[in-house]
TIDRENTOR-107690 format. One record per residue: residue in one letter; x, y, z of N, C-alpha, C, CB in turn. Coordinates in steps of 0.05 Angstrom, whole numbers. Glycine has a CB too. Layout:
% residues N
<atom residu="a" n_xx="X" n_yy="Y" n_zz="Z" ca_xx="X" ca_yy="Y" ca_zz="Z" c_xx="X" c_yy="Y" c_zz="Z" cb_xx="X" cb_yy="Y" cb_zz="Z"/>
...
This chain:
% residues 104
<atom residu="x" n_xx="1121" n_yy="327" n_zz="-673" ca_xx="1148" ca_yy="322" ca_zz="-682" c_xx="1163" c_yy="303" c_zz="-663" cb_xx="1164" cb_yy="348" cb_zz="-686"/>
<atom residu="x" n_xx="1178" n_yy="284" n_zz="-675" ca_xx="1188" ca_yy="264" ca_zz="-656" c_xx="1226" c_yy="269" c_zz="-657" cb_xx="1176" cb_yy="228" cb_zz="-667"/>
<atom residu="x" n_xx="1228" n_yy="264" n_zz="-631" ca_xx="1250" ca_yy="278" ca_zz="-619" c_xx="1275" c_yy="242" c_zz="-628" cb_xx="1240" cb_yy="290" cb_zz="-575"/>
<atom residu="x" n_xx="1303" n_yy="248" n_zz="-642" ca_xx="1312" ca_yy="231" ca_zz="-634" c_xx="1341" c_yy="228" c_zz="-623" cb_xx="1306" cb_yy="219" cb_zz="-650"/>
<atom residu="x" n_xx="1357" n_yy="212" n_zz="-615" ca_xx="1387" ca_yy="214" ca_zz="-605" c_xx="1400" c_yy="200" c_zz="-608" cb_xx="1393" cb_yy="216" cb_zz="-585"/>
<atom residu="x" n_xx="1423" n_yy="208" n_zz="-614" ca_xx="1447" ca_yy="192" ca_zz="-627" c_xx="1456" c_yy="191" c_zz="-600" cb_xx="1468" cb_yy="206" cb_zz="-653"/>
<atom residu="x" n_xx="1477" n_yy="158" n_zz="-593" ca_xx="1482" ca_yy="159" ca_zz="-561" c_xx="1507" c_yy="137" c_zz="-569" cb_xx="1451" cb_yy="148" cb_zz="-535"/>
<atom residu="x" n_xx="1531" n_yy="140" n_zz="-557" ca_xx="1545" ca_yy="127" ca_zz="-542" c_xx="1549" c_yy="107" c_zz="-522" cb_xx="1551" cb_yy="136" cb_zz="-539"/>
<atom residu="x" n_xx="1550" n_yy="80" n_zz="-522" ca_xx="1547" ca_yy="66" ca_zz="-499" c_xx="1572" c_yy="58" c_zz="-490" cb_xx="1531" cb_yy="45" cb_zz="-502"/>
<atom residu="x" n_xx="1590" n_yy="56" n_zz="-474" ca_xx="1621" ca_yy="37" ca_zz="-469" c_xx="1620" c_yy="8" c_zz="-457" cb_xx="1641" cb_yy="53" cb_zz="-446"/>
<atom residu="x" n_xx="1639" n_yy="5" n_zz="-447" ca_xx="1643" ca_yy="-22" ca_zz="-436" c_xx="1646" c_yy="-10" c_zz="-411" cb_xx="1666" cb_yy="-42" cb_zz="-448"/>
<atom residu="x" n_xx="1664" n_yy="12" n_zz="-408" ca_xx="1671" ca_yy="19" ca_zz="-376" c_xx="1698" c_yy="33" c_zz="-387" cb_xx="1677" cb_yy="-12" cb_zz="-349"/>
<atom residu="x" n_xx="1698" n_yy="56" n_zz="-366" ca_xx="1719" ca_yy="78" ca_zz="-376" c_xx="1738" c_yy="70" c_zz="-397" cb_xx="1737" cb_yy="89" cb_zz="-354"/>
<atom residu="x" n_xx="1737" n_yy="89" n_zz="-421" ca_xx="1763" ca_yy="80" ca_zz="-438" c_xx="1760" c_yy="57" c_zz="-458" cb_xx="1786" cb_yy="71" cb_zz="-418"/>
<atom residu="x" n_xx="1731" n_yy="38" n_zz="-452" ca_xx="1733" ca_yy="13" ca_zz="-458" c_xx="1727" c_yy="11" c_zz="-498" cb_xx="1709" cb_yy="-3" cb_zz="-434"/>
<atom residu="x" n_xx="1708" n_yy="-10" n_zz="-494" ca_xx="1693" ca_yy="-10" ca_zz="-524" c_xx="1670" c_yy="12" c_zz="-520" cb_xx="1678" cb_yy="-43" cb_zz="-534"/>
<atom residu="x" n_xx="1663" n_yy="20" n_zz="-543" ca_xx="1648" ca_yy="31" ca_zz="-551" c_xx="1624" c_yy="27" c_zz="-573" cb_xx="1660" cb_yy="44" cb_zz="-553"/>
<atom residu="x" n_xx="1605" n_yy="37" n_zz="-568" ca_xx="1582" ca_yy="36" ca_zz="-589" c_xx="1576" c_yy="57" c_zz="-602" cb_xx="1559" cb_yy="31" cb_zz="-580"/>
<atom residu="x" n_xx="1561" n_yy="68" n_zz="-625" ca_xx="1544" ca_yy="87" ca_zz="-630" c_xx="1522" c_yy="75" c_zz="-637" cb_xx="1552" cb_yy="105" cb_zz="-648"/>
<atom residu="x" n_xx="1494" n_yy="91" n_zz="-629" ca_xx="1469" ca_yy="83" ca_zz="-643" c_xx="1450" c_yy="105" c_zz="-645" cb_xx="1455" cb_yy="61" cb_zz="-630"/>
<atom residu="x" n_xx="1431" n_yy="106" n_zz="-660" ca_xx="1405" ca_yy="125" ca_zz="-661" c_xx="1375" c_yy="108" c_zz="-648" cb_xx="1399" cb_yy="134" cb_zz="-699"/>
<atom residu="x" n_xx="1368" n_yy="123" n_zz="-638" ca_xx="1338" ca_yy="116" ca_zz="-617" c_xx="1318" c_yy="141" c_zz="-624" cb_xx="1346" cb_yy="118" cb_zz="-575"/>
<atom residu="x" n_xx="1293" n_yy="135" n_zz="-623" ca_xx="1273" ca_yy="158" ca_zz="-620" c_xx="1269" c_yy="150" c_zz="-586" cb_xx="1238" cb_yy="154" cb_zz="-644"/>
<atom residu="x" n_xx="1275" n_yy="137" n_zz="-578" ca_xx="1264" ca_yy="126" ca_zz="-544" c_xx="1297" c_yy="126" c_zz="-534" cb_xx="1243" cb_yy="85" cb_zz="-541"/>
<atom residu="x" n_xx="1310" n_yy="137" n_zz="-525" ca_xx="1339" ca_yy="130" ca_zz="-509" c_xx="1331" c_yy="114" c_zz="-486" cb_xx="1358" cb_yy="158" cb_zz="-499"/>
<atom residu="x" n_xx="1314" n_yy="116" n_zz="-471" ca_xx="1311" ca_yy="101" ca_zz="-440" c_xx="1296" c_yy="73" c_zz="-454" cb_xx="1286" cb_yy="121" cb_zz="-412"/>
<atom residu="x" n_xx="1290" n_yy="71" n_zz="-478" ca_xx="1272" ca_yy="43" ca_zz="-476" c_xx="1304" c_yy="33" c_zz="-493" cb_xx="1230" cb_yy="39" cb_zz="-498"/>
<atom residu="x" n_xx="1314" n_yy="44" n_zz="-509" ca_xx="1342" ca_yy="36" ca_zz="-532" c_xx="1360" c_yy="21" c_zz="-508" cb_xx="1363" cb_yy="71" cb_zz="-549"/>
<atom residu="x" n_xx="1363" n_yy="39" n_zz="-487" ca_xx="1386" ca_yy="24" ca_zz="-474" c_xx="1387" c_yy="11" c_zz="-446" cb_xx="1406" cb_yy="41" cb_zz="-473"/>
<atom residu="x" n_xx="1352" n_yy="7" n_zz="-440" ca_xx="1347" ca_yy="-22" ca_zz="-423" c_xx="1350" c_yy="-41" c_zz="-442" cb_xx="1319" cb_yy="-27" cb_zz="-409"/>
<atom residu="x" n_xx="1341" n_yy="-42" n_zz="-468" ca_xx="1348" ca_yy="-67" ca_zz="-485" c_xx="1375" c_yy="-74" c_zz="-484" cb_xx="1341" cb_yy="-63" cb_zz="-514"/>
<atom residu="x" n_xx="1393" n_yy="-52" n_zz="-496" ca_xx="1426" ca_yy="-62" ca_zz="-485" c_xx="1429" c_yy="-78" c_zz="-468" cb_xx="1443" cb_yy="-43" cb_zz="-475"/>
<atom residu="x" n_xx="1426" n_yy="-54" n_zz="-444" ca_xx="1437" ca_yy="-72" ca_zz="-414" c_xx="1422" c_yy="-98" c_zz="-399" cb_xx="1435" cb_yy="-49" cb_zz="-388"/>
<atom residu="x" n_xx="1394" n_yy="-105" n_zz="-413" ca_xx="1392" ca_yy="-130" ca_zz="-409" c_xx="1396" c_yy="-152" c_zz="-434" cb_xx="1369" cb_yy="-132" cb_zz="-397"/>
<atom residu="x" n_xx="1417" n_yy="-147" n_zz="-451" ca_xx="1420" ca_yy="-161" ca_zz="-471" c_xx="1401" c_yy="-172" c_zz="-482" cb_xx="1435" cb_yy="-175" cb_zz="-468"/>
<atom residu="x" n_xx="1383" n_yy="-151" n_zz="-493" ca_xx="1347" ca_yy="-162" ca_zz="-517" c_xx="1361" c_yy="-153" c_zz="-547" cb_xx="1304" cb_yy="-130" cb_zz="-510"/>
<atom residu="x" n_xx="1382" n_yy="-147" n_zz="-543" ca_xx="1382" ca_yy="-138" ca_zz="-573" c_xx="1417" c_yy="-158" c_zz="-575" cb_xx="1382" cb_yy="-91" cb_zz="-579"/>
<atom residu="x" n_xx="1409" n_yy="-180" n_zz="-602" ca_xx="1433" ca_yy="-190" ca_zz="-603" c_xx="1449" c_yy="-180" c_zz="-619" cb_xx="1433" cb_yy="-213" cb_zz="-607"/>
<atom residu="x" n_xx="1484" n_yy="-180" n_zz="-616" ca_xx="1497" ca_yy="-166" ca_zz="-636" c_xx="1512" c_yy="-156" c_zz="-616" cb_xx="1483" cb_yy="-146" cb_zz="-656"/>
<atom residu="x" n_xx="1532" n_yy="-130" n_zz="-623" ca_xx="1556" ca_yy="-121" ca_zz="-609" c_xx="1556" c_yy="-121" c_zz="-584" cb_xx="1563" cb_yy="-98" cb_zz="-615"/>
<atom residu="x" n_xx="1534" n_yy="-105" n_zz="-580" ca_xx="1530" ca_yy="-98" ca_zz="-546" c_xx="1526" c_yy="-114" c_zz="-533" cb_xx="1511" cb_yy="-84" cb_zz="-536"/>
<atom residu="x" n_xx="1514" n_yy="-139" n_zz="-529" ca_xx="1513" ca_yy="-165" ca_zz="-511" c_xx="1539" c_yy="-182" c_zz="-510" cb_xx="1490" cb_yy="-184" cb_zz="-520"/>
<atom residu="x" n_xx="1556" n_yy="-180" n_zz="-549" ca_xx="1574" ca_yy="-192" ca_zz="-543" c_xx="1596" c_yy="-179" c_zz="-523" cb_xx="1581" cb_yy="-199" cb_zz="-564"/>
<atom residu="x" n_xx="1595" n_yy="-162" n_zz="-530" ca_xx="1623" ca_yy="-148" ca_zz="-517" c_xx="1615" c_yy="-138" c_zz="-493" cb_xx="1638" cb_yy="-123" cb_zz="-533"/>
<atom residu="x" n_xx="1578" n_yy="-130" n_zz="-479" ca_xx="1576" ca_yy="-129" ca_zz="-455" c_xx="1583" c_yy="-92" c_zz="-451" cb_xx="1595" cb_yy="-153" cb_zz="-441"/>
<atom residu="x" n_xx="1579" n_yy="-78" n_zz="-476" ca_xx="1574" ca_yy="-49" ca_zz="-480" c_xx="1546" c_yy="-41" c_zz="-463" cb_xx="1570" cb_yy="-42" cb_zz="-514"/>
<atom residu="x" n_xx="1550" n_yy="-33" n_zz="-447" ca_xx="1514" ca_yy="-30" ca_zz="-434" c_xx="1520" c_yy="3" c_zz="-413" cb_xx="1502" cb_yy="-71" cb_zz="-401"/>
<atom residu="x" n_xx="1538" n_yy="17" n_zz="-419" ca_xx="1547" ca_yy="44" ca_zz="-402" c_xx="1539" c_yy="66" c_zz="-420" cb_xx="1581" cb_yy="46" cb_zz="-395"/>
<atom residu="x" n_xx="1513" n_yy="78" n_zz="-420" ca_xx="1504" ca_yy="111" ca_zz="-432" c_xx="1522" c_yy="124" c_zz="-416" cb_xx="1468" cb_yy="126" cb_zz="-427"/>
<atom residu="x" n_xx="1540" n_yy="133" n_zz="-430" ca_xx="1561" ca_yy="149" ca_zz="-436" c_xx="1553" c_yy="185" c_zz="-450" cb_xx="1578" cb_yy="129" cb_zz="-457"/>
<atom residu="x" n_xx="1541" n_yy="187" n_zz="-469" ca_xx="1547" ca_yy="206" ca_zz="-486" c_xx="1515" c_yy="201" c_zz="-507" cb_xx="1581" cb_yy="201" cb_zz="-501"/>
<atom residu="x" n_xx="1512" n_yy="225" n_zz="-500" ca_xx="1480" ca_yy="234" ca_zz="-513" c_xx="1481" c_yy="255" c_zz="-535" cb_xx="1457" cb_yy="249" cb_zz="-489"/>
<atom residu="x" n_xx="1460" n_yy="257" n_zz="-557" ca_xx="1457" ca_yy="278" ca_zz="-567" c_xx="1433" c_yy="281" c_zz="-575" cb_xx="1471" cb_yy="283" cb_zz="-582"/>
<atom residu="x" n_xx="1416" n_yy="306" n_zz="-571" ca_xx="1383" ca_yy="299" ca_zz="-583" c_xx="1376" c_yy="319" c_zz="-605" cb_xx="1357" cb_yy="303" cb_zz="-556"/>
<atom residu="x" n_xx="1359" n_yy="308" n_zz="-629" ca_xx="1363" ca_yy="322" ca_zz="-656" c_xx="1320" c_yy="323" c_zz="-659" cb_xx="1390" cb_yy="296" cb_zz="-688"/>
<atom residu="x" n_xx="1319" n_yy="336" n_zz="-671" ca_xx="1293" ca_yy="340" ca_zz="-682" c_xx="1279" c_yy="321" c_zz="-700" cb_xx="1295" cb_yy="361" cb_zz="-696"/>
<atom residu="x" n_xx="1296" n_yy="315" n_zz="-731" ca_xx="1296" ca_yy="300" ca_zz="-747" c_xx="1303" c_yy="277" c_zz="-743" cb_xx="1304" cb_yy="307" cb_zz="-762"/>
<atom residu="x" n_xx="1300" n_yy="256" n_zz="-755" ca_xx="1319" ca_yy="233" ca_zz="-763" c_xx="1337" c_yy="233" c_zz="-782" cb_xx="1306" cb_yy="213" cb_zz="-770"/>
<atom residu="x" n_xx="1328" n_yy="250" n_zz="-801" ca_xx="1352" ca_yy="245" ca_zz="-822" c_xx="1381" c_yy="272" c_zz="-805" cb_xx="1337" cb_yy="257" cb_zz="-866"/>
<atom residu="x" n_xx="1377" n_yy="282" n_zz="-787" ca_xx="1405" ca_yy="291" ca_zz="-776" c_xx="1406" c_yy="272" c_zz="-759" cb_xx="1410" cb_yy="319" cb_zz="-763"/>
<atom residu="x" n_xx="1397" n_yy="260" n_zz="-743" ca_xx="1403" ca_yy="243" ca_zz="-720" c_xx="1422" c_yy="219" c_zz="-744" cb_xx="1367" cb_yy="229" cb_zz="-698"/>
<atom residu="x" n_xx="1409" n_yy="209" n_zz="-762" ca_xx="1425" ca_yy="189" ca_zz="-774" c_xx="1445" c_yy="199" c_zz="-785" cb_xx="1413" cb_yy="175" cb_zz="-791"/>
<atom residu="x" n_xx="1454" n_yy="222" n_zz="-793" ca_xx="1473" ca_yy="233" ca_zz="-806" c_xx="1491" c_yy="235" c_zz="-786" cb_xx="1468" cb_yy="258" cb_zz="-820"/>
<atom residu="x" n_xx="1492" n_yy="245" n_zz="-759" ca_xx="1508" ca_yy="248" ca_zz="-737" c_xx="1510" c_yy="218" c_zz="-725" cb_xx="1496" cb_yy="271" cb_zz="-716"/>
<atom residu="x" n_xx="1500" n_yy="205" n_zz="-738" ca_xx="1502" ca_yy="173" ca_zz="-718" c_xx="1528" c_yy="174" c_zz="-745" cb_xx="1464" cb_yy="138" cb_zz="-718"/>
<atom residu="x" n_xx="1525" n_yy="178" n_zz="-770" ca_xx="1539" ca_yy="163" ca_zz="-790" c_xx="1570" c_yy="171" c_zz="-787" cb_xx="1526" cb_yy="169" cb_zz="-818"/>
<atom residu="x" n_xx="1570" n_yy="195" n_zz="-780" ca_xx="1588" ca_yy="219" ca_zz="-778" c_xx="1607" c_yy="206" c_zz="-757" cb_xx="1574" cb_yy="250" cb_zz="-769"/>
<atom residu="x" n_xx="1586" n_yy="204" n_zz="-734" ca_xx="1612" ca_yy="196" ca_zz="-709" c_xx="1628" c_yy="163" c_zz="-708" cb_xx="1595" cb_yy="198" cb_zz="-675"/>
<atom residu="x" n_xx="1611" n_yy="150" n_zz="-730" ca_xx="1621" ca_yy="122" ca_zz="-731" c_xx="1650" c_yy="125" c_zz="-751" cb_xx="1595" cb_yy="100" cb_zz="-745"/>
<atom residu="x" n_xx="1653" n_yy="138" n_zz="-758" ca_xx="1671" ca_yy="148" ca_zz="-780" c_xx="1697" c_yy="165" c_zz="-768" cb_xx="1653" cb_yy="168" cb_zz="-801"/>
<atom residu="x" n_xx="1687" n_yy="169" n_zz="-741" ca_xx="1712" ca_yy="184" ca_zz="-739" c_xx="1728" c_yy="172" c_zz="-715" cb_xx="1708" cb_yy="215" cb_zz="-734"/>
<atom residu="x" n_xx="1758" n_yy="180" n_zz="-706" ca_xx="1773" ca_yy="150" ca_zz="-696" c_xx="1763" c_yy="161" c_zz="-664" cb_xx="1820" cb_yy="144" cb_zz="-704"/>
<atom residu="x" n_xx="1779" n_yy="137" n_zz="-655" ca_xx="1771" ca_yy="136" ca_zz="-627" c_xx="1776" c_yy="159" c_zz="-602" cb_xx="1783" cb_yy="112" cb_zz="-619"/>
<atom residu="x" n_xx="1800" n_yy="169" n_zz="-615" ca_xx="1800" ca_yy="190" ca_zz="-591" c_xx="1791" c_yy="216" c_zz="-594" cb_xx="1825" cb_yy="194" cb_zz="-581"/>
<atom residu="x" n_xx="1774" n_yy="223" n_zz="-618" ca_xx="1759" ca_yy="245" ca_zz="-613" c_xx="1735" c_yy="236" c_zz="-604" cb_xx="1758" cb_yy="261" cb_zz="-634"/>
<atom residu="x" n_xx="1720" n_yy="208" n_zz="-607" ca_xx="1697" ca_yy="197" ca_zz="-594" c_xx="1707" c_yy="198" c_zz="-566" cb_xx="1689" cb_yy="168" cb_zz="-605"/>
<atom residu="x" n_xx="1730" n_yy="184" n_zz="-557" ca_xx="1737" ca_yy="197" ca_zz="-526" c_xx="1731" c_yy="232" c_zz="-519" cb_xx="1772" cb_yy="192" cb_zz="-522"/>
<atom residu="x" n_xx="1742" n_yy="247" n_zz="-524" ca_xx="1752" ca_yy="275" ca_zz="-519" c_xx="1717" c_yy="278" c_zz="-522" cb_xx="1779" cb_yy="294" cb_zz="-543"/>
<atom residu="x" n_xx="1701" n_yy="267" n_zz="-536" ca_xx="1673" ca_yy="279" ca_zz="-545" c_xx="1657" c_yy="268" c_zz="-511" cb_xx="1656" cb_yy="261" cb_zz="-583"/>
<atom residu="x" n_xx="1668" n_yy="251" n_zz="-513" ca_xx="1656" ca_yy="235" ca_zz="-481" c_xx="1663" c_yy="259" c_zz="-452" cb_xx="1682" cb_yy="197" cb_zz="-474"/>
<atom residu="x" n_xx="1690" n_yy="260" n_zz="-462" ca_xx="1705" ca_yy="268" ca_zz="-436" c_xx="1691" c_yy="298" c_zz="-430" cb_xx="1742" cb_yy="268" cb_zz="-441"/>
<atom residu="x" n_xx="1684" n_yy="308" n_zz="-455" ca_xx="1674" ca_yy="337" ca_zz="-451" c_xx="1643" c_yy="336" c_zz="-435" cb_xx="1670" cb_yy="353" cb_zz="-483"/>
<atom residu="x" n_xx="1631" n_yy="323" n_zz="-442" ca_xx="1591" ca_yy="317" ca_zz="-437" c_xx="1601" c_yy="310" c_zz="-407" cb_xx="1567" cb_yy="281" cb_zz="-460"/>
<atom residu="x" n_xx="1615" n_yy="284" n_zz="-405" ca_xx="1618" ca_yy="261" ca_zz="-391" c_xx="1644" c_yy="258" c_zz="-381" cb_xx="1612" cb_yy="239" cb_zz="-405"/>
<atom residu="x" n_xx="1668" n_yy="279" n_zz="-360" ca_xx="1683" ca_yy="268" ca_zz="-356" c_xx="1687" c_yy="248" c_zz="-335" cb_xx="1695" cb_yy="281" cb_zz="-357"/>
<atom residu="x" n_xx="1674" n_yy="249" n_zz="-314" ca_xx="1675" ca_yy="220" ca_zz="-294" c_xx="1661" c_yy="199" c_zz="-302" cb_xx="1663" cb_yy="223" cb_zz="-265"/>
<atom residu="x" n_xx="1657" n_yy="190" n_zz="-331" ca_xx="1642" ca_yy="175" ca_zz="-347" c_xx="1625" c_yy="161" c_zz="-330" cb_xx="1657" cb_yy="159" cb_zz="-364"/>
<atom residu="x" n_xx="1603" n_yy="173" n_zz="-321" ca_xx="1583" ca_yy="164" ca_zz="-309" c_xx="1569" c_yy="150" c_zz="-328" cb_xx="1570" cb_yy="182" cb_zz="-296"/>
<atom residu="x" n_xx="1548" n_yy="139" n_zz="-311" ca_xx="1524" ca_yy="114" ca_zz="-336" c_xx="1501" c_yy="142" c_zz="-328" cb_xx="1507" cb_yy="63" cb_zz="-318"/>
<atom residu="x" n_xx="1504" n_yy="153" n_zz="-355" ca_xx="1470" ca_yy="171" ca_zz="-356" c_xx="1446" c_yy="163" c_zz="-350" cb_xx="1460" cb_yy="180" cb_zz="-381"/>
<atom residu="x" n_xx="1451" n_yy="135" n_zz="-358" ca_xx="1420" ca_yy="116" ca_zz="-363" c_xx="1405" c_yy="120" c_zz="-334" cb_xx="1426" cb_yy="74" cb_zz="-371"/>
<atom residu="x" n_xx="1425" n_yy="106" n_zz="-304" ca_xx="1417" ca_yy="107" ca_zz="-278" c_xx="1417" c_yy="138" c_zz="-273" cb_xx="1434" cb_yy="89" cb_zz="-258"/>
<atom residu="x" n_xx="1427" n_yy="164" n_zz="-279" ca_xx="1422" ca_yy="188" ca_zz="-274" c_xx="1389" c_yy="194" c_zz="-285" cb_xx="1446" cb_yy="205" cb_zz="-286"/>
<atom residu="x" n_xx="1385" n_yy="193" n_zz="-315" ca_xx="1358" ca_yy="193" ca_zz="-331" c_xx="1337" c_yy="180" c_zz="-322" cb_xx="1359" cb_yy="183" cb_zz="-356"/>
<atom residu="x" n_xx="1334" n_yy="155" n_zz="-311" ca_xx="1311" ca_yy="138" ca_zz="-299" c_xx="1308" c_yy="156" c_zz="-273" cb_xx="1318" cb_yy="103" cb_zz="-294"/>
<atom residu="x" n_xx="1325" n_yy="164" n_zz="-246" ca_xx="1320" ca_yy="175" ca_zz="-235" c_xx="1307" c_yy="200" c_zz="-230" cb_xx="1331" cb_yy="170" cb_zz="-232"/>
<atom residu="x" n_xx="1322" n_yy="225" n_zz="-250" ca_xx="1300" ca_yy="244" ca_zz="-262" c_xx="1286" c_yy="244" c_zz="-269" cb_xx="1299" cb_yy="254" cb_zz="-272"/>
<atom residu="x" n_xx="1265" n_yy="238" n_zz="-284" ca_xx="1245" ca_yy="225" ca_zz="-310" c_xx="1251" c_yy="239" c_zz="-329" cb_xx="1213" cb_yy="225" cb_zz="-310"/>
<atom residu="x" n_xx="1274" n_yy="229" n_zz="-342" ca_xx="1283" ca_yy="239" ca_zz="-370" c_xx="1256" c_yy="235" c_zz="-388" cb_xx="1312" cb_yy="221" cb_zz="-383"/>
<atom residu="x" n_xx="1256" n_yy="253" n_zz="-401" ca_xx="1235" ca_yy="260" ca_zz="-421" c_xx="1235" c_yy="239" c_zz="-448" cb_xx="1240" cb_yy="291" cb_zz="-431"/>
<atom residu="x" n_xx="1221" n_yy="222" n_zz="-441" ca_xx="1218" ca_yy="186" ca_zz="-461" c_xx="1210" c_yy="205" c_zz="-488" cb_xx="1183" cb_yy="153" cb_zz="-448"/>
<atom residu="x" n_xx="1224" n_yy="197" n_zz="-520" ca_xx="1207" ca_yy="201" ca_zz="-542" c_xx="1191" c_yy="181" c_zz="-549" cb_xx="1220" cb_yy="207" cb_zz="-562"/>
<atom residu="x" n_xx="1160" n_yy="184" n_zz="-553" ca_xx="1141" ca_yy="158" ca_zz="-554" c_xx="1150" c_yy="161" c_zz="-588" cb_xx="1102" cb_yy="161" cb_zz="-542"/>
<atom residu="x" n_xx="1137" n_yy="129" n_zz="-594" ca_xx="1138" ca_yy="120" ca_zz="-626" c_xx="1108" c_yy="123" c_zz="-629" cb_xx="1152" cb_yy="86" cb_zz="-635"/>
């Protein structure tokens, strides 16, 4: 069974924001932060794992990706602030631990 996560990226406290779904979060958001993936995140320079969630399925991981794009910005804040209040970058915490990669 393949593991996947709906994740949050920012610009920097407070800033822009992303949502996306990954089966891989550590391979999803080196692509961000070295701008391989063109579109929002390179333009606007979104490259901060902020806010994680990890689901079993895909069809809930996509339903909770769909869910949180839908709802306004300051409960996507308050959802940050709770996981994440010194809005740290997870990504440099996760590479350091060996966060647990989902292979494809």
């Amino acid at each position: 069974m393949k593991t996947y996560y709906v994740y949050m990226l920012a610009s920097k406290k407070n800033g822009t924001l992303y949502v996306g779904v990954t089966n891989d979060l550590i391979k999803r958001v080196y692509q961000h932060r070295n701008n391989l993936i063109a579109g929002f995140t390179s333009k606007y320079s979104v490259h901060r794992l902020v806010y994680h969630e990890q689901y079993a399925g895909i069809r809930f991981a996509i339903a909770r990706e769909k869910q949180l794009k839908t709802w306004n910005r300051r409960w996507k804040l308050e959802l940050i602030e709770k996981m994440n209040p010194e809005w740290n970058d997870l990504y440099e915490e996760m590479t350091k631990t060996g966060f647990p990669l989902a292979r494809e």
